[in-house]
C-alpha positions in Angstrom: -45.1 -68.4 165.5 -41.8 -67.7 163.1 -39.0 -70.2 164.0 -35.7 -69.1 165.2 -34.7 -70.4 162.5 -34.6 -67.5 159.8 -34.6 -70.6 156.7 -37.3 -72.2 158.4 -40.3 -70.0 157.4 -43.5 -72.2 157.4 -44.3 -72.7 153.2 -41.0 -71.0 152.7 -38.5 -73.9 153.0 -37.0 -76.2 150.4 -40.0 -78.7 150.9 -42.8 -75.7 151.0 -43.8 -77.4 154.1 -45.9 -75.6 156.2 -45.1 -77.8 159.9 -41.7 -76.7 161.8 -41.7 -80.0 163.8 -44.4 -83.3 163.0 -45.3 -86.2 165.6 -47.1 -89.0 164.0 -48.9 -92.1 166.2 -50.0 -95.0 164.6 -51.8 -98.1 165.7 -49.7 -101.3 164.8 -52.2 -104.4 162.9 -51.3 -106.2 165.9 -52.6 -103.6 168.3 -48.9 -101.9 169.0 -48.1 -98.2 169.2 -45.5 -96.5 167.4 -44.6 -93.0 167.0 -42.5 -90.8 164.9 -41.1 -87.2 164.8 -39.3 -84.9 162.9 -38.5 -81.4 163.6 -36.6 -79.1 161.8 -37.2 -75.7 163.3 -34.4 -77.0 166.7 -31.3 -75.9 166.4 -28.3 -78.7 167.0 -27.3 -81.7 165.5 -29.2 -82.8 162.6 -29.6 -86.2 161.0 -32.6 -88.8 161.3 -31.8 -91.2 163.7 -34.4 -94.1 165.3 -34.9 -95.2 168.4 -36.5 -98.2 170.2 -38.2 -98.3 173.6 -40.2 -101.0 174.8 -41.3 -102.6 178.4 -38.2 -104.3 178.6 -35.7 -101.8 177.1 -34.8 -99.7 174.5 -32.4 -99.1 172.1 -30.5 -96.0 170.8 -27.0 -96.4 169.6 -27.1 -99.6 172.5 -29.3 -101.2 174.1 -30.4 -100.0 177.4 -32.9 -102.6 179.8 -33.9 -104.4 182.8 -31.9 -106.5 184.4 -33.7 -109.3 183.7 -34.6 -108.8 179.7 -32.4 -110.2 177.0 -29.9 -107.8 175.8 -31.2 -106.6 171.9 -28.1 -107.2 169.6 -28.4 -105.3 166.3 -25.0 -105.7 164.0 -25.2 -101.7 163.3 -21.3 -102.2 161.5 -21.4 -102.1 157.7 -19.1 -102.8 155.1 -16.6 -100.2 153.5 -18.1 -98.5 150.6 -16.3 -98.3 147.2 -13.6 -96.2 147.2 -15.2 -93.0 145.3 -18.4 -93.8 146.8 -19.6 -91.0 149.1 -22.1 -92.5 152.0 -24.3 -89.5 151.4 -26.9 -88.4 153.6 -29.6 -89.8 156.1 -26.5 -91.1 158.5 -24.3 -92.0 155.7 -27.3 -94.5 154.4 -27.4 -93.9 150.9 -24.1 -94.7 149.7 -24.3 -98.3 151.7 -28.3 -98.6 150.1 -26.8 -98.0 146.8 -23.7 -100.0 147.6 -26.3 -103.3 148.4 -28.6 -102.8 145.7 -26.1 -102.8 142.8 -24.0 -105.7 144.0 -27.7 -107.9 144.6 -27.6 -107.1 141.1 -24.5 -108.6 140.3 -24.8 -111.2 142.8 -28.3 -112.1 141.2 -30.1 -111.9 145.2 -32.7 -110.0 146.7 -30.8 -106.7 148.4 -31.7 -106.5 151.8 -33.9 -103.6 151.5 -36.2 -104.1 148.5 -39.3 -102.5 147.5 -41.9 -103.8 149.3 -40.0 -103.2 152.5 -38.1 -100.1 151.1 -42.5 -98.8 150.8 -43.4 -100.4 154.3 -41.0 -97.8 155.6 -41.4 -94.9 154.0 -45.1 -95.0 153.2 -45.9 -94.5 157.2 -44.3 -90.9 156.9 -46.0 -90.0 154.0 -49.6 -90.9 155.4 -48.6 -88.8 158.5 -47.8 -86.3 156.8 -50.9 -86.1 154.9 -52.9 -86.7 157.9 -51.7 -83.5 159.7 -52.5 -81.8 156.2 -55.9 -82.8 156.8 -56.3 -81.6 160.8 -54.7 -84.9 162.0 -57.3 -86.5 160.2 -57.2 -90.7 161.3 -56.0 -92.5 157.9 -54.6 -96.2 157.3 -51.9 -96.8 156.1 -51.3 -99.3 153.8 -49.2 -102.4 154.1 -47.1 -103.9 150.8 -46.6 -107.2 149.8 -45.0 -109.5 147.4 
């Protein structure tokens, strides 16, 4: 079925991807669920943005729970960027990735995103993707280390 969309043609879109909208569950090593979306043949406000939901709550923009769970606190502020640094897109992410990385450089730390975790995150996606290329086909996905 076309999308509303007219730019969205399946094959015909700046990633030649042939999906409007991809839902991706995965097994967790420790025997947790976890799934992830994206869709890009909806019209409204775009952006990727995450959300937590457990038994005890859930979190999306705040945290949301029973009465009797711990609140989840996640320090979501972040420090101003350079002045002729633009935050870019994914949220405003990659100015404030690029921001980190170069001054761990200068600071001579580990950034707080580095490979191995930068690859633990995005390698998830890319296995989905190549799983619903293949009929939804059940593939691992594999973990990185140091």
């Amino acid at each position: 079925m076309p999308s509303a969309l007219p730019d969205l043609q399946p094959g015909k879109n700046r990633y030649n991807n042939v999906f409007f909208s991809e839902i991706a569950l995965m097994r967790t090593s420790d025997g947790g669920m976890s799934r992830m979306a994206v869709s890009w043949d909806t019209p409204g406000e775009a952006g990727e943005r995450g959300r937590v939901r457990g038994e005890k709550g859930s979190f999306y923009g705040k945290f949301q729970g029973i009465k009797d769970a711990k609140p989840l606190t996640i320090n979501t502020s972040r420090p101003p960027l350079p002045p002729t640094m633009s935050p870019g897109g994914h949220g405003g992410s990659h100015g404030h990735l690029t921001n980190e990385f170069i001054t761990a450089i200068l600071q001579g730390r580990k950034p707080i995103v580095d490979v191995v975790s930068a690859l633990n995150m995005t390698v998830a996606g890319i296995v989905a993707h190549t799983s619903a290329l293949k009929d939804g086909e059940l593939l691992k996905i594999p973990q990185y280390s140091l």
